[in-house]
N, C-alpha and C positions, 0 to 999 in steps of 0.2 A: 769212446769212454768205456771203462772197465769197470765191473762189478767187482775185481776181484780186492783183496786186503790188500793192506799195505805191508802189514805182518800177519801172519799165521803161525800160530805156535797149535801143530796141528800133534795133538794125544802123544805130546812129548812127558815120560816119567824117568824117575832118576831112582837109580838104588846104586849105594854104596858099599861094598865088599864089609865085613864083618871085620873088624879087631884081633889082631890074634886069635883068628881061627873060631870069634865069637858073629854070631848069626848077621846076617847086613840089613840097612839102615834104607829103609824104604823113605826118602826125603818128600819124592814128588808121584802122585797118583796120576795114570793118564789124564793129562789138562789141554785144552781145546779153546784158545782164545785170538780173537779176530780184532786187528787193531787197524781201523781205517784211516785215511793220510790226515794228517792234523789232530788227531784227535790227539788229547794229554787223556790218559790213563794212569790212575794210580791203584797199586795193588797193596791192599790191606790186610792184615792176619797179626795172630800172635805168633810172641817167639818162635823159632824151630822151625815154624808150616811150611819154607819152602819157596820162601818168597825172591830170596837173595839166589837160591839156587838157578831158579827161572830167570832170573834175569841175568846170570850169567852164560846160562844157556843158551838167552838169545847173542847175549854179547860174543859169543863163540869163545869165551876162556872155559866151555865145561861141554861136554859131550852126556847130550840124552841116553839113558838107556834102552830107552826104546823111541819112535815116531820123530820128527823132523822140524825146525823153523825154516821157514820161507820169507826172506823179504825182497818186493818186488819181484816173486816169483821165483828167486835164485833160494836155494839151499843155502842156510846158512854152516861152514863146515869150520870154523876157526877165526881169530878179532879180523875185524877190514874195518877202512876210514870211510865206511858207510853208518857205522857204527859209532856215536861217541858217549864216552861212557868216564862216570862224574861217582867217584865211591864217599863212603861219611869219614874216612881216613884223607886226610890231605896227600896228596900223592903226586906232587908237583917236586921236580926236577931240583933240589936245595942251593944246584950248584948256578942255577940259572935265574937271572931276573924274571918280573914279572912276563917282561915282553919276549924275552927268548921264551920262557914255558909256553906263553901263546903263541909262538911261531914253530915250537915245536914239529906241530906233523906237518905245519905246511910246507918246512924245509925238507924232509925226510920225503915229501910227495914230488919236491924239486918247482918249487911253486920261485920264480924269481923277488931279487931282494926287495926289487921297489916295489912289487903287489904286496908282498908280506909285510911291509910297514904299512901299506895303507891298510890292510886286513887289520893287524894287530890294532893299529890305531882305531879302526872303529869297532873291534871289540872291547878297548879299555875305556872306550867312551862309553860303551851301552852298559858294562857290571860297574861303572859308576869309580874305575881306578887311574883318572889322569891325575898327576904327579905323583903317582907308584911307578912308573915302568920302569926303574929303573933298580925296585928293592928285591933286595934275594927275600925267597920266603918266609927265613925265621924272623925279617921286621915288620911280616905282619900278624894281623892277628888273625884268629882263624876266620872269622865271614870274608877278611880279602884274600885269606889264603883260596876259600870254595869261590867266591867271582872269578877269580882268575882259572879255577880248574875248571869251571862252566864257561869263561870264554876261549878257553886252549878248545875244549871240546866244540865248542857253537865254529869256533875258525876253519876249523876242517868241513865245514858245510855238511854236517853228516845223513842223511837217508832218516833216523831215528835218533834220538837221543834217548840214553838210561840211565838212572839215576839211582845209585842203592843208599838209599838212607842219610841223603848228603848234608840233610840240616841237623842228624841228630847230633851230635858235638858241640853246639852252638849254645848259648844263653836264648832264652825267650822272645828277649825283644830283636837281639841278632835273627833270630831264626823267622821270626815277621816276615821280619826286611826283605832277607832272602826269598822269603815264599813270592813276596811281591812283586822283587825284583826279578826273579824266575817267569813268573805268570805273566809282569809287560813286556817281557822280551818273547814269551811263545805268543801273545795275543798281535806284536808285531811283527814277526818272522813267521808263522803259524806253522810252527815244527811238529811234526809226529814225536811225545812222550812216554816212555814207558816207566814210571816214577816209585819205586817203593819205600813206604813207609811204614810204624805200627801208628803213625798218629792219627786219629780222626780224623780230627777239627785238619788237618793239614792235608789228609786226603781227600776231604769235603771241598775246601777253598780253594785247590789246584784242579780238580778233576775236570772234564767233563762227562766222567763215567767212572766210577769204583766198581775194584776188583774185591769181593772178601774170597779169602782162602780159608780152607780149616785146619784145623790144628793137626798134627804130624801123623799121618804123610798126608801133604798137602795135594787142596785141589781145588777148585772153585768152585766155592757154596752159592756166589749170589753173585749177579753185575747191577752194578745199580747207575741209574743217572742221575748228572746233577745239570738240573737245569736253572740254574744262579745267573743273573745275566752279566755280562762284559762291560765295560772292561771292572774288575771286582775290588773289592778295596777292604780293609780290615773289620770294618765297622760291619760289614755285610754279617757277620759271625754271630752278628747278635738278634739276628733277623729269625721270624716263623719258621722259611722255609726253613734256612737254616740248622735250627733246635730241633725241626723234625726230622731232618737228614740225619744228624746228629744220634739222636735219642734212636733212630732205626738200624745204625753201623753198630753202637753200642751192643745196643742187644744182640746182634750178629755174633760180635765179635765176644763179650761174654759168655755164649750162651757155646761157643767152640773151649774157652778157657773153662767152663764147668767141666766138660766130658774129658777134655789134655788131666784135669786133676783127677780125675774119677779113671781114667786108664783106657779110656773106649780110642 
């Protein structure tokens, strides 16, 4: 048995070159965060802070400016299907059905055609799309367009799954669903998440631990835990613990958007 992370995103910062020749963009302050296997982490902050940057980082579509990700001990240097990763833009294949976008990397990893039906088949059974496999994307609406890019990613069996902002596009009551329908499939699959959001209430109800960032350039002010019990359910939102989780990220997260408007 190993002590070690599952992810280490170890005093990885990011600065981007200057605008014509105007001064560069300090996005990410060395950040040092340890993410053990199973766990769902969602990282929280306002606009700007940096949050999207880091998780591309891990995702390997961005190179640190300085310090390293590690998963499973391996460097992370560029994307691998260790890796699966779920953006708040629909970014699913237009020219493919439901079930070809979910068989996507399986084929591309040369996975044979009978495993990949059964694969596909039981990831349109878990995001809840049997009698879809067969519709191109624009017949559906945006929460089947995100289950089907959350089971194309879950069918590659991936090491971590990341998630940038995937419910924001969504109406309310869609976006529930989603968070629910996300949270029974990590409570039965127990996937390592790396999830970002700017929502509270959304990073509260998925976590088992929030990340707050502060405001630009980002870095990490606070880890908090949430110890809500399993398996979680909407109503939970209205509960003590809840309110106080709530009312404690708030003030985090305000008290970073006071000094972003003040210039600090």
């Amino acid at each position: 048995m190993t002590d070690s992370p599952k992810l280490l995103i170890d005093n990885v910062s990011r600065v981007f070159p200057g605008v014509r020749g105007g001064p560069p963009t300090r996005a990410l302050e060395p950040t040092r965060l340890e993410v053990a296997e199973n766990d769902f982490i969602t990282i929280l902050g306002p606009s700007g802070c940096g949050k999207s940057t880091l998780l591309r980082i891990v995702a390997g579509l961005d190179r640190p400016s300085a310090g390293r990700v590690l998963l499973d001990g391996r460097e992370v240097k560029g994307p691998g299907p260790d890796r699966g990763m779920v953006f708040q833009s629909y970014t699913l294949f237009p020219w493919l059905t439901v079930a070809e976008n979910i068989a996507f990397g399986l084929k591309e990893k040369g996975v044979r055609e009978s495993e990949r039906r059964d694969i596909v088949a039981a990831y349109v059974e878990k995001v809840g799309l049997r009698g879809f496999e067969n519709h191109y994307p624009k017949q559906l609406s945006g929460g089947m367009q995100q289950r089907t890019a959350i089971a194309r990613a879950l069918a590659n069996n991936p090491e971590i799954l990341l998630l940038d902002e995937p419910f924001g596009a969504l109406d309310n009551q869609t976006r529930a669903l989603m968070q629910e329908l996300l949270l029974g499939i990590w409570e039965r699959e127990t996937k390592t998440v790396l999830f970002v959001t700017h929502d509270i209430e959304e990073a509260i109800f998925l976590a088992s631990r929030v990340v707050v960032m502060t405001a630009r350039p980002g870095r990490i002010k606070a880890e908090v835990p949430v110890e809500l019990p399993h398996p979680r359910h909407y109503t939970m939102k209205t509960s003590a613990a809840f309110s106080d989780l709530k009312a404690r990220l708030t003030e985090e997260i305000r008290a970073e958007a006071v000094l972003a408007a003040e210039g600090h």
